[in-house]
C-alpha positions as CSV (number, residue, x, y, z in Angstrom):
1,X,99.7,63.1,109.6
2,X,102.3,65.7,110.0
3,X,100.4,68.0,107.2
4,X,97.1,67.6,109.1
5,X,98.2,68.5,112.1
6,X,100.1,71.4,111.5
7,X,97.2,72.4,109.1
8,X,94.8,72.3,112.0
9,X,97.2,74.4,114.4
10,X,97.6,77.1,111.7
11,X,93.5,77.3,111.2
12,X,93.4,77.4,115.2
13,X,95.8,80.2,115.0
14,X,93.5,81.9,112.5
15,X,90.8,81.9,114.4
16,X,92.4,82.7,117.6
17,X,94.8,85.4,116.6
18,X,93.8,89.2,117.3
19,X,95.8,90.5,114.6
20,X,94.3,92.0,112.0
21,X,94.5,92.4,108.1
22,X,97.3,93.8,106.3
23,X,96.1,96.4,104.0
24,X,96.7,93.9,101.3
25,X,94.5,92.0,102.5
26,X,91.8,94.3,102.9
27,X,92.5,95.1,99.0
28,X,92.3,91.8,98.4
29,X,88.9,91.3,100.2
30,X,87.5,94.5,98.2
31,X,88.1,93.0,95.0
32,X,86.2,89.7,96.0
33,X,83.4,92.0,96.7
34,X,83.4,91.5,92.8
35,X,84.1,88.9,90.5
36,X,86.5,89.9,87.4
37,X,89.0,88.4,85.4
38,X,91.6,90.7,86.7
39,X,92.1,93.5,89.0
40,X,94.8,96.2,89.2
41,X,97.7,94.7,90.3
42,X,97.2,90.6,90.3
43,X,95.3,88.1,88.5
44,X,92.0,87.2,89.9
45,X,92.8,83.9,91.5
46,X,93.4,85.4,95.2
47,X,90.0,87.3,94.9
48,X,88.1,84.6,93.9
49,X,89.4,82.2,96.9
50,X,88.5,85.0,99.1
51,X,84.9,85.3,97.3
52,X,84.7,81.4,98.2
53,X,85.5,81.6,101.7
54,X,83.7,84.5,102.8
55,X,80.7,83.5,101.4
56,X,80.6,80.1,103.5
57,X,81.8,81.8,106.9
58,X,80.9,85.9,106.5
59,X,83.8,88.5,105.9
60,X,85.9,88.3,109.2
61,X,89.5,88.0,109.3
62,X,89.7,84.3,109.7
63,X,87.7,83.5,106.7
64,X,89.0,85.7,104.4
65,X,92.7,84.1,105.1
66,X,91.0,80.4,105.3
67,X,92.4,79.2,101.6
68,X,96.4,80.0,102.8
69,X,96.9,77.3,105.4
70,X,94.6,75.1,103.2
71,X,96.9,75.8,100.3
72,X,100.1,75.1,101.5
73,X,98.7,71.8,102.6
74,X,98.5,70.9,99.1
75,X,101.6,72.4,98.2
76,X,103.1,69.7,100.7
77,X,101.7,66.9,99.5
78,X,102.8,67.8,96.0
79,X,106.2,68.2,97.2
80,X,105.8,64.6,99.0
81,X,105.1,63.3,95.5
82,X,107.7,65.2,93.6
83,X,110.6,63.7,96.2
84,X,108.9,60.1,96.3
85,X,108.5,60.1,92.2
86,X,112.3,61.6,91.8
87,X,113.9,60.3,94.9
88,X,112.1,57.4,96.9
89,X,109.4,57.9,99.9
90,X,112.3,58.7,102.5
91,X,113.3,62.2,100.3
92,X,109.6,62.8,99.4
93,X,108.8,62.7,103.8
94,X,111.9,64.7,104.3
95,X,111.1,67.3,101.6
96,X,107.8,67.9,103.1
97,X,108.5,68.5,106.3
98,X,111.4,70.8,105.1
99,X,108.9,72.7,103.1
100,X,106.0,72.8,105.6
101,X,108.4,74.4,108.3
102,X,110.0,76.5,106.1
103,X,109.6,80.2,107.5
104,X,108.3,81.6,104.7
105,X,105.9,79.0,104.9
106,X,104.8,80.0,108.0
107,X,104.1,83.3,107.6
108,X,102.3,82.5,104.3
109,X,99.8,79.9,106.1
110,X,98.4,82.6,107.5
111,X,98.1,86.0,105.5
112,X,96.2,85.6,102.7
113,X,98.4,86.7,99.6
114,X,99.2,85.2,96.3
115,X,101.9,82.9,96.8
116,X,100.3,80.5,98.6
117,X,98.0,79.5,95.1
118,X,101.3,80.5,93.1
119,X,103.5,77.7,95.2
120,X,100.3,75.2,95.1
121,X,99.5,75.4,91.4
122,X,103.2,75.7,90.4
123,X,103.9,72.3,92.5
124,X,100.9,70.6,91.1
125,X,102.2,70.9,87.6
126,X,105.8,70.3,88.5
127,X,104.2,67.0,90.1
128,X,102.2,66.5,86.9
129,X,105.6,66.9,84.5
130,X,107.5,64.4,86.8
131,X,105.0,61.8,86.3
132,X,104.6,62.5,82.7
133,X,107.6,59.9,81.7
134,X,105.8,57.2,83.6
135,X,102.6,57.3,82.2
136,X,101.1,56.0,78.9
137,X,98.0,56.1,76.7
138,X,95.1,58.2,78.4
139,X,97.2,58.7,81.6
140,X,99.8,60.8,79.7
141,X,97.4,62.8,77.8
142,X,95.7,63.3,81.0
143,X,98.7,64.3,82.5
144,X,99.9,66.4,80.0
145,X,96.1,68.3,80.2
146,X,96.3,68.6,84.3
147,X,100.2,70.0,83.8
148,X,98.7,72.8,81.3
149,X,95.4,73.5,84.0
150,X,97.7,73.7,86.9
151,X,100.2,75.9,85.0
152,X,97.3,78.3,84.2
153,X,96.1,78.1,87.3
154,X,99.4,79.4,88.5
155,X,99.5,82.5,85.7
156,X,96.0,83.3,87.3
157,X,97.3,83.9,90.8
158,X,100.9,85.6,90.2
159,X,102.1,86.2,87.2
160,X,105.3,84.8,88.8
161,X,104.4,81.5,87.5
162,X,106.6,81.8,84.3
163,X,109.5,80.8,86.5
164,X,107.6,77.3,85.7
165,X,107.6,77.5,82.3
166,X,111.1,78.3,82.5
167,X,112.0,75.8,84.7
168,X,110.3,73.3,81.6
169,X,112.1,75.3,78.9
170,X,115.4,74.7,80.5
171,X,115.0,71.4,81.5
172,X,114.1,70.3,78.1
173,X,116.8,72.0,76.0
174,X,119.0,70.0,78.4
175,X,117.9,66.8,78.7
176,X,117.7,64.7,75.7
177,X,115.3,62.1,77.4
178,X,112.9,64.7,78.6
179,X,112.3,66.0,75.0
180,X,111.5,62.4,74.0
181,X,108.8,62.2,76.2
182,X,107.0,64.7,74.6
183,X,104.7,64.1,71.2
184,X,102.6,66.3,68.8
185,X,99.9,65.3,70.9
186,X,100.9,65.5,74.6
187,X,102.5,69.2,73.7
188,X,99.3,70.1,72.2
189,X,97.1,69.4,75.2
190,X,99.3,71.3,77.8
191,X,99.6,74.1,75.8
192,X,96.2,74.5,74.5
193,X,94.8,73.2,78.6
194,X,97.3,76.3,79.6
195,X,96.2,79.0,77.2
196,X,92.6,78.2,77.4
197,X,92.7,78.5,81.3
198,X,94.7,82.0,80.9
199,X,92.7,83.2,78.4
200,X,90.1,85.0,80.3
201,X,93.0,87.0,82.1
202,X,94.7,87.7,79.0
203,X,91.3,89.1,77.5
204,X,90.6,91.2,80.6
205,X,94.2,93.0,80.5
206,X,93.5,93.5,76.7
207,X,90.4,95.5,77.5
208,X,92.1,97.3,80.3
209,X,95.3,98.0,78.6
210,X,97.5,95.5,80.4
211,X,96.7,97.2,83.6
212,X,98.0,94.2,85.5
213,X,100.9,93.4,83.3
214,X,101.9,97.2,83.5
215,X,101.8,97.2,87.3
216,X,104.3,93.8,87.8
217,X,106.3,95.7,85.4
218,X,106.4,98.9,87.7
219,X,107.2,96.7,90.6
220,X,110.8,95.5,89.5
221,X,111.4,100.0,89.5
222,X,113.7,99.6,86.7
223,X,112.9,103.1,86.2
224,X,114.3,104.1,89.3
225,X,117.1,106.7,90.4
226,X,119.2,104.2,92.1
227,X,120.3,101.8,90.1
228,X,122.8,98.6,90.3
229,X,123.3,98.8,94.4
230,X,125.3,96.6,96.5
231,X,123.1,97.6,99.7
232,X,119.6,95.5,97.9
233,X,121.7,93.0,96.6
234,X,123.2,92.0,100.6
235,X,120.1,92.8,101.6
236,X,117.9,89.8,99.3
237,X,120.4,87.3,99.7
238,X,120.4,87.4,103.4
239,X,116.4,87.4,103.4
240,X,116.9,84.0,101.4
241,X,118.2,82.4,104.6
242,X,115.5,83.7,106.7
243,X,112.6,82.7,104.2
244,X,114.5,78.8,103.3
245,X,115.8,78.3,106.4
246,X,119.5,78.9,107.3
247,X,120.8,75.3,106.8
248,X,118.6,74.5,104.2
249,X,119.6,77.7,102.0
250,X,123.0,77.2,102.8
251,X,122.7,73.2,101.8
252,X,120.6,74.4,98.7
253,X,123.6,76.7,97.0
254,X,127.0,74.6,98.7
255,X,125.3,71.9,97.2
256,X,124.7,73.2,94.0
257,X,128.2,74.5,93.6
258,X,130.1,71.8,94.7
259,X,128.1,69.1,92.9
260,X,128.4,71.2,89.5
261,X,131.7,71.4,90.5
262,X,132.6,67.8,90.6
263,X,130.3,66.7,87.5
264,X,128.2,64.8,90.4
265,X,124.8,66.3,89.7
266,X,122.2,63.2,89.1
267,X,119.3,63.9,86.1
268,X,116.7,64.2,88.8
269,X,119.4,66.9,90.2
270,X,119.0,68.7,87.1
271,X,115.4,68.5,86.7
272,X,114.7,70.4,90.2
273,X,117.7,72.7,89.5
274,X,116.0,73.9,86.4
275,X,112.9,75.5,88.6
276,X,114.7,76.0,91.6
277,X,117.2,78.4,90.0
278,X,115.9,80.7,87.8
279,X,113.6,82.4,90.5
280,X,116.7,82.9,92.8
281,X,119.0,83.7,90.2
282,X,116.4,86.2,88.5
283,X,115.5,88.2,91.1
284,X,119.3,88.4,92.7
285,X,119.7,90.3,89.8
286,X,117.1,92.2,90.2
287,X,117.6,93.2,93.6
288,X,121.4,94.2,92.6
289,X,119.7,96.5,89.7
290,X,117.0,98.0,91.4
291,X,115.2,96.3,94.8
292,X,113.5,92.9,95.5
293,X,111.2,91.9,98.2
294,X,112.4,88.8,99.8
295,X,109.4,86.6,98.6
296,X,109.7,87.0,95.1
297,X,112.1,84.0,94.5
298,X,109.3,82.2,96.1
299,X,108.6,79.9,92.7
300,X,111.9,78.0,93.9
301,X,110.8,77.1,97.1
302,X,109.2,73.9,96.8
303,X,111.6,72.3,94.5
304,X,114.3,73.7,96.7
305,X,113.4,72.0,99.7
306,X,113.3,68.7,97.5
307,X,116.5,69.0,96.6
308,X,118.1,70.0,100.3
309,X,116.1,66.5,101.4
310,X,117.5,64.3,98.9
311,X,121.2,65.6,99.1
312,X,121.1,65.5,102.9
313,X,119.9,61.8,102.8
314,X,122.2,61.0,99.8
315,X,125.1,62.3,102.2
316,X,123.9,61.0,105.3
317,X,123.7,64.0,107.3
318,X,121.8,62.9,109.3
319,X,122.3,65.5,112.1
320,X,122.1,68.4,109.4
321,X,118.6,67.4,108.8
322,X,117.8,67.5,112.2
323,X,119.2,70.6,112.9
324,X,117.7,72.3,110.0
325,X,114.0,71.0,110.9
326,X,114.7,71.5,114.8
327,X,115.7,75.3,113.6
328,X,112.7,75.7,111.6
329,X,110.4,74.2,114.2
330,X,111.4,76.4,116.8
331,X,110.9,79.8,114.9
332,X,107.8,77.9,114.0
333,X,107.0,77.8,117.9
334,X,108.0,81.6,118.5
335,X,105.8,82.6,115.3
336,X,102.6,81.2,116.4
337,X,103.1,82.4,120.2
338,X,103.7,86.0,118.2
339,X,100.6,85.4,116.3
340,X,98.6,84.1,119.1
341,X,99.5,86.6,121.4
342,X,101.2,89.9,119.8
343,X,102.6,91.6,123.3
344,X,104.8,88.5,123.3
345,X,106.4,89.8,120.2
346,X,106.9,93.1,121.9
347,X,108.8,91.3,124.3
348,X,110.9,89.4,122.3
349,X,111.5,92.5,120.1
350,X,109.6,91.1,116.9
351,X,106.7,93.8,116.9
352,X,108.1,95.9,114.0
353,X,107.1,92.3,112.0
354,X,103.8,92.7,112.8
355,X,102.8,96.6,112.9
356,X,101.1,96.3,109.9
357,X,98.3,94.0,111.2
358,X,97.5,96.3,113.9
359,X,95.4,99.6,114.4
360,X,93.6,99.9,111.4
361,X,90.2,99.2,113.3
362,X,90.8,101.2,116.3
363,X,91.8,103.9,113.7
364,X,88.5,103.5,111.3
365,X,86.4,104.1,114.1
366,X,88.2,107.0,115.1
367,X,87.7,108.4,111.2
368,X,84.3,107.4,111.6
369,X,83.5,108.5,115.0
370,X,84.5,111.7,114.0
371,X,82.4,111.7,110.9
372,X,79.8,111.0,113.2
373,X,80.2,114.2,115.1
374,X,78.9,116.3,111.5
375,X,75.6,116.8,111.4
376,X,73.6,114.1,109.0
377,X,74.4,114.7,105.2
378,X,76.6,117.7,105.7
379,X,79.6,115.9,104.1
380,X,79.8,114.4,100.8
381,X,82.6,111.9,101.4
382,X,85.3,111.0,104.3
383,X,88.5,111.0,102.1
384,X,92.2,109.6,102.9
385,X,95.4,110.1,101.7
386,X,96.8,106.8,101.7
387,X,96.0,103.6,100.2
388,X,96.7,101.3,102.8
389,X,94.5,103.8,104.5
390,X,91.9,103.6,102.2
391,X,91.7,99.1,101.9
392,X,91.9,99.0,105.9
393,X,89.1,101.7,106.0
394,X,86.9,99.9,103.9
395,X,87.2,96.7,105.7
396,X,86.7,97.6,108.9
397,X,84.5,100.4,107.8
398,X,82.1,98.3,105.8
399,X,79.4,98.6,108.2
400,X,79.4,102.2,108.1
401,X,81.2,104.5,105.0
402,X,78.0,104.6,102.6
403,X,75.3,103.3,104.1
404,X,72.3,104.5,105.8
405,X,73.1,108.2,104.5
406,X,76.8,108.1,105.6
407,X,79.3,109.7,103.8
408,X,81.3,107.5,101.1
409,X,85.1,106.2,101.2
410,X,87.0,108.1,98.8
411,X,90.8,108.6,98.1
412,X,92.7,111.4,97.3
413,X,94.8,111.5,93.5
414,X,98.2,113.2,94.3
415,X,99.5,112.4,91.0
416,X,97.8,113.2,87.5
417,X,97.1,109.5,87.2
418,X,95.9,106.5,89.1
419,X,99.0,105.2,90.5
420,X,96.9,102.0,92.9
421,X,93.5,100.5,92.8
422,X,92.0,103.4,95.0
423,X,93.0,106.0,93.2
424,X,91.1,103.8,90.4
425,X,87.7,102.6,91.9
426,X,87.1,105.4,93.8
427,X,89.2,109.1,93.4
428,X,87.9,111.9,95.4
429,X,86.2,114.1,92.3
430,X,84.4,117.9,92.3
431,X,80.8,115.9,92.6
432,X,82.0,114.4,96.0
433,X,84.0,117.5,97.1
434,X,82.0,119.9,98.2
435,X,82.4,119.2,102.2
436,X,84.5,116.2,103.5
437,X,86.3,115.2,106.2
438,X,89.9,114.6,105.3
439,X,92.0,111.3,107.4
440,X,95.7,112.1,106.1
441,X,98.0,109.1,107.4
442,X,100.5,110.5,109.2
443,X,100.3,113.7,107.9
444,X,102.7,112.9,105.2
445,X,101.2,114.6,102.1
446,X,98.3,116.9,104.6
447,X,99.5,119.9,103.4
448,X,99.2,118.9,99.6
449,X,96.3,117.7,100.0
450,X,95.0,120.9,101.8
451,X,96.3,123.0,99.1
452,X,93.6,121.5,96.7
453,X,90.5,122.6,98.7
454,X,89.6,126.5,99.5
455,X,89.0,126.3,102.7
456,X,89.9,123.8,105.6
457,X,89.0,123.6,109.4
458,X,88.7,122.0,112.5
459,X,92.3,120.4,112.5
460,X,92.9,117.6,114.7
461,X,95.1,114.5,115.2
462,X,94.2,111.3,116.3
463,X,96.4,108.3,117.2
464,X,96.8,104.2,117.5
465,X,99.4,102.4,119.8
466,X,100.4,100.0,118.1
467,X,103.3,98.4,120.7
468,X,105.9,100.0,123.3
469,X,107.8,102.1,120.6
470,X,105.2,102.9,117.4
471,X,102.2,104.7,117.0
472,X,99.9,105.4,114.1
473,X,98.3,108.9,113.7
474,X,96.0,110.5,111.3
475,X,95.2,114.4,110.4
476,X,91.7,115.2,110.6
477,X,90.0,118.3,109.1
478,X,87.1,119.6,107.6
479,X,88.0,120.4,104.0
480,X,85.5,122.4,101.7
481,X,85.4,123.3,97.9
482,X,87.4,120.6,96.0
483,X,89.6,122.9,93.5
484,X,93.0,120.4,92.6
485,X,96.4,122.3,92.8
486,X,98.1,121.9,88.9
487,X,100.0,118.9,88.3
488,X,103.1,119.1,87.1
489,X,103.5,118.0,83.9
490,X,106.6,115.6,83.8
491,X,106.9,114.5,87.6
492,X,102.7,114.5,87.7
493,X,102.7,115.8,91.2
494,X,101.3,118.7,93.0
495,X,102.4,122.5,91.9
496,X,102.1,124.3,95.2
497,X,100.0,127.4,95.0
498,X,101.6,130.7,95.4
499,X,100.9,132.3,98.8
């Protein structure tokens, strides 16, 4: 009932909220505009939820996020059945509503991103492998099938989801009893269920040279100037007790160390430890060698919360457990009134959280209005600068860039290759270059981009309040005769032209 509820309130807040997309998001929506295998930077599963939900409610911003709450609801249930298989009933009801007020929970409910079908298929098949031992004949083989489905389901929305395979390596090179429940036949079908469901992903990133694969690669920045820094290292590990929960983090490696300690850890212990880990360990050293967003140890999250709820219980702290859910519910109250009404966030000093879900409409409609002031087919394309730019523009611009004679979205290549879907799809070439009207973002790279046309005019600068202390602004010009500035060579970026 507790699911359902808070299910309910996080659709309300969907469809009440006047935020609007991240530019993400919008990327996100763009790709479900068309069905693939695989897009640029993530497997197709978060387009193809998108594709579903649109197409039963239109393309407005509740619909498009409609899967996330949805998601997580199955997530909890999973983790219910994970804690009750493991644990008993009481741990599976206290892991759930551990996980289902977790913060990083909350904010995942309701932006529509990939780990919200990462932490639902990932769960799934972590609930599959726990009920493995106790199943037989058809039922096992069954199970063994579904763990390999859900897995690849997983792989399909964030690559991510080999922290689960990990979590099954480890667990069965160290327990004895796990490896007997395996046979020829059971390893066969969850292997074979998992590589078949994959396969079409792994097929598309063939055919586009591991486009996808390349671009998680690029994220970790290994390549970086910075290297092996204290600074990103403090940094990730305190963004682990805002995204767990402070007391539940806190319980989650106390109890880890002191239990390993004292040679107290129980097999089910072990079991959860084996996923939980590796996706905190992992990326804490990956943060301390280059940088690491706070979500990316998000594969641990469900069996984390399992194991805070069963070692509180075992301990009988009681009055921990309280506090850690009473904590989480009221930044889950302060959230939602954020969400639900965003000048309360400016109040409470919170609106640098959400400055990304805000402008991009008011500033497409300034872009386009001022499109609109050319006379009709004098420009061959309105081009930006900036790829967030570029998604948000095409969302909220979808009524007008290209249609009915209006000039086409296109983006600007600083670099001598792609370096984001944009850049990709749609690059601002010679055949749309003649005339355009430029939107730079900030004017951050205006005058590079200037220094590829011959001639520019009618300069202006528009700007988006976005709360008290930020605004958004965009150059605007008239640019005419696309002619790129050299590239250099090594760093691919613009040569400036002599004067």
């Amino acid at each position: 009932m507790i699911t359902v509820a808070l299910t309910a309130l996080r659709l309300a807040a969907l469809f009440a909220t006047p935020l609007e997309l991240y530019p993400d998001e919008a990327q996100y929506w763009l790709w479900s505009r068309t069905l693939d295998w695989g897009y640029y930077s993530k497997p197709p599963m978060i387009a193809w939820l998108i594709w579903g939900t649109t197409h039963v409610g239109g393309d407005a911003e509740p619909w498009l996020r409609l899967s996330a709450p949805l998601l997580h609801a199955l997530t909890t249930l999973c983790v219910y059945g994970v804690g009750r298989r493991l644990y008993g009933a009481a741990t599976g009801f206290a892991a759930a509503a551990l996980y289902l007020l977790m913060p990083a929970v909350q904010l995942s409910s309701l932006v529509m991103a990939t780990d919200a079908p990462l932490l639902a298929f990932l769960t799934l098949a972590l609930l599959a492998y726990v009920e493995l031992p106790h199943a037989a004949g058809r039922r096992r083989l069954g199970l063994a099938a579904g763990l390999g489905v859900a897995m690849g389901l997983a792989f399909l929305s964030k690559y991510a989801a080999v922290y689960g395979l990990i979590g099954v390596g480890l667990h069965l090179a160290l327990s004895r009893e796990a490896r007997t429940v395996w046979t020829p036949a059971t390893a066969a079908l969850a292997i074979g269920s998992g590589l078949l469901t994959l396969a079409p992903n792994l097929a598309w990133n063939a055919a586009h040279g591991f486009a996808t694969v390349q671009h998680t690669a690029a994220n970790a920045a290994w390549g970086g100037r910075q290297l092996f820094n204290f600074a990103e290292l403090g940094d990730f590990v305190a963004s682990q007790f805002g995204v767990f929960g402070p007391i539940p983090f806190a319980v989650l490696i106390g109890g880890t160390i002191l239990l390993a300690a004292r040679r107290r850890l129980r097999s089910q212990d072990v079991l959860l430890l084996c996923f939980a880990l590796p996706p905190l360990l992992i990326v804490t050293g990956q943060s301390f060698i280059s940088r690491a967003n706070a979500n990316w140890s998000g594969a641990g999250y469900a069996p984390g919360a399992i194991l805070v709820a069963a070692w509180l219980l075992r301990w009988r702290a009681r009055g921990w457990f309280i506090a850690a859910l009473a904590t989480q519910a009221a930044v889950a109250v302060v959230f939602l009134a954020c969400v639900l009404n965003p000048a309360f966030a400016d109040q409470v000093g919170l609106a640098n959280a959400f400055k990304r879900a805000k402008g991009w409409e008011q500033m497409t409609e300034a872009i386009a209005e001022r499109a609109l002031r050319e006379p009709k087919g004098s420009l061959d394309a309105v081009v930006v600068d900036d790829r967030f730019l570029f998604n948000a523009a095409a969302y909220y611009g979808r009524d007008y860039f290209g249609l009915g004679g209006e000039p086409p979205l296109r983006m600007w290549v600083r670099e001598t290759h792609p370096q984001n879907q944009a850049e990709t799809v749609a690059p601002l070439t010679a055949a749309y270059g003649r005339r355009v009207l430029v939107a730079s973002l900030d004017e951050v790279y205006q005058a590079e981009v200037m220094n590829d046309f011959r001639s520019v005019s009618s300069r202006e600068i528009v700007g988006v309040r976005l709360d008290r202390k930020r605004k958004r602004t965009a150059g605007l010009f008239i640019a005419e005769g696309f002619a790129p500035a050299p590239r250099d060579p090594v760093s691919g970026k613009p040569i400036p032209r002599r004067p």
